[in-house]
C-alpha positions in Angstrom: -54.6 92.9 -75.6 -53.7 92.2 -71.8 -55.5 88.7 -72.0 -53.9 87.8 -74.6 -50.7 88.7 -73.4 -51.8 86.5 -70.2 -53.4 83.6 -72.2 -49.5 83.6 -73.6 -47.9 83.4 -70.6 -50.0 81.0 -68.7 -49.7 78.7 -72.0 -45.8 79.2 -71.5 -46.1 78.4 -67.6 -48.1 75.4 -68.8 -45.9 74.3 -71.5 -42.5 74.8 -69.1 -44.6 72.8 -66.2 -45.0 69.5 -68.9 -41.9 70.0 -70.0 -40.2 69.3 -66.6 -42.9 66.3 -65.6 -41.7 65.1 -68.4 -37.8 65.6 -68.3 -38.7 64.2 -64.6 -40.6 61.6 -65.3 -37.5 60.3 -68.0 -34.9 61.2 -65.8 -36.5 59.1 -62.7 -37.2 56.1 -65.3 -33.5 56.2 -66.6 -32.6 56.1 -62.9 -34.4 53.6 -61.9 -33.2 51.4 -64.7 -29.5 52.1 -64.1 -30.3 51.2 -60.3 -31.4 47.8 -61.4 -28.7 47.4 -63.4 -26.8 48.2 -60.9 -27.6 45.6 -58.6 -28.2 42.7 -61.1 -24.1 43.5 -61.8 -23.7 43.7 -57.9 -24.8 40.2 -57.6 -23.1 38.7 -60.9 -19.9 40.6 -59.2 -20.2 38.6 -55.7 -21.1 35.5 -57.2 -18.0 35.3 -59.7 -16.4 36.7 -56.0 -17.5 33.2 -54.2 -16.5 31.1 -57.2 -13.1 32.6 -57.1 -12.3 32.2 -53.1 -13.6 29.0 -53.6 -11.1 28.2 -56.6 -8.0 30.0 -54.7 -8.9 27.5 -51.4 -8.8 24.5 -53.5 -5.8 25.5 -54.8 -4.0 26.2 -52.0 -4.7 23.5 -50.4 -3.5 21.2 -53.5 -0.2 23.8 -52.8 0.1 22.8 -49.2 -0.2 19.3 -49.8 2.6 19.0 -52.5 4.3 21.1 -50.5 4.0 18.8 -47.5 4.7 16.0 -49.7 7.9 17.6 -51.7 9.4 18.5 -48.3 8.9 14.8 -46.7 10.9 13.6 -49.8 13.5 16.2 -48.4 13.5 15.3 -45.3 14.1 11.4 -46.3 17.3 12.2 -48.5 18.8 13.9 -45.4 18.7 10.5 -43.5 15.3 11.9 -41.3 12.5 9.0 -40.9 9.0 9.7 -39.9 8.3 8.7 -36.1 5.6 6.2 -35.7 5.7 6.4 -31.9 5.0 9.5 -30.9 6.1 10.8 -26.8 4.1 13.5 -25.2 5.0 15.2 -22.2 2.7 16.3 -19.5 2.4 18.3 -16.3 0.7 17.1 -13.2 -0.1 19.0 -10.3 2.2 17.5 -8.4 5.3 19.0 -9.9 4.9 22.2 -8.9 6.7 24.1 -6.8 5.7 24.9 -3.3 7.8 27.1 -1.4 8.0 26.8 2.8 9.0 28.4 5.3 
């Protein structure tokens, strides 16, 4: 009667022990696949990312050029006309100021 009760509970210990190589084995399969998943979405996500800074760029810089344009048409109705010659100003090294004594 004692082996049997033994021959029971090793086939328990043996039945528990499949049991969690397989609930293991599942659970590191199901990870693995959402890990993929995972990253496949990471890259769709950065790519659509790129494609949309590279949208809002062109757009603002189709903004800043109307806007450049709407404000020269401003700028003419006020009586303001766009300088041709242009007048820089520079510093030499002999305008500076020496102090003596």
């Amino acid at each position: 009667m004692n082996k049997v009760q033994i021959s029971q509970h090793a086939y328990k210990q043996v039945g528990a022990a499949l049991f969690l190589m397989i609930l293991f084995a599942v659970s590191y399969l199901y990870f693995l696949n959402r890990s993929v998943v995972h990253v496949v979405m990471r890259k769709e996500a950065d790519r659509s990312q790129s494609e949309l800074q590279a949208e809002i760029a062109n757009l603002e810089s189709q903004y800043i050029a109307a806007q450049h344009k709407v404000a020269s048409q401003i700028a003419s109705l006020d009586g303001y006309q766009k300088e041709v010659a242009k007048t820089f100003v520079s510093r030499t090294d002999t305008d500076t100021l020496v102090r003596a004594n």
